[in-house]
C-alpha positions, 0 to 999 in steps of 0.5 A: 609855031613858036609860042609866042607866035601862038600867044599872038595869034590867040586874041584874033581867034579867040574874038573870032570865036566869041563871035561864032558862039554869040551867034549860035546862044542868040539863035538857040534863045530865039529857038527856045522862046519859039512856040510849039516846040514839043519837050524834046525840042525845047530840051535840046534849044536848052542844051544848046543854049547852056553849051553856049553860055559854056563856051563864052565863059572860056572864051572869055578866060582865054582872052583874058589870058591872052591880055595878060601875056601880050602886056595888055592890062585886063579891064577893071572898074574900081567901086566902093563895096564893103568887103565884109559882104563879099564873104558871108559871115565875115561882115559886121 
């Protein structure tokens, strides 16, 4: 397969995946907040969840990549901020 090729095909995957991913952090969050769970149960909803949360965080940047090689321009929304609060310390 030719790079971009690959480079092509990675936004449909990638939304296939997040897909995928956001199913199994909505069933694991339902499961945590399910009473009567025993610690070891609950443990385990928790590490899911967190691998969950994991896995969307990359999707995303992968996706991001994706857009970025493809030409597409990545979502951006101006606001007014002041920068000095971006940075502790630096503001005035």
């Amino acid at each position: 397969m030719r790079l971009d090729t690959a480079i092509d095909f990675l936004p449909c995957w990638v939304t296939t995946c997040a897909i995928q991913f956001n199913s199994i952090l909505l069933s694991a969050l339902s499961l945590a907040a399910a009473e009567g769970l025993n610690e070891k149960q609950l443990g385990t909803a928790s590490r899911i969840v967190s691998s969950a949360q994991r896995l969307n965080r990359m999707v995303s940047d992968i996706l991001d990549f994706a857009r970025g090689r493809l030409g597409s321009p990545m979502p951006i929304t101006r606001v007014k901020a002041n920068l000095g609060t971006l940075r502790p310390g630096s503001g005035r």
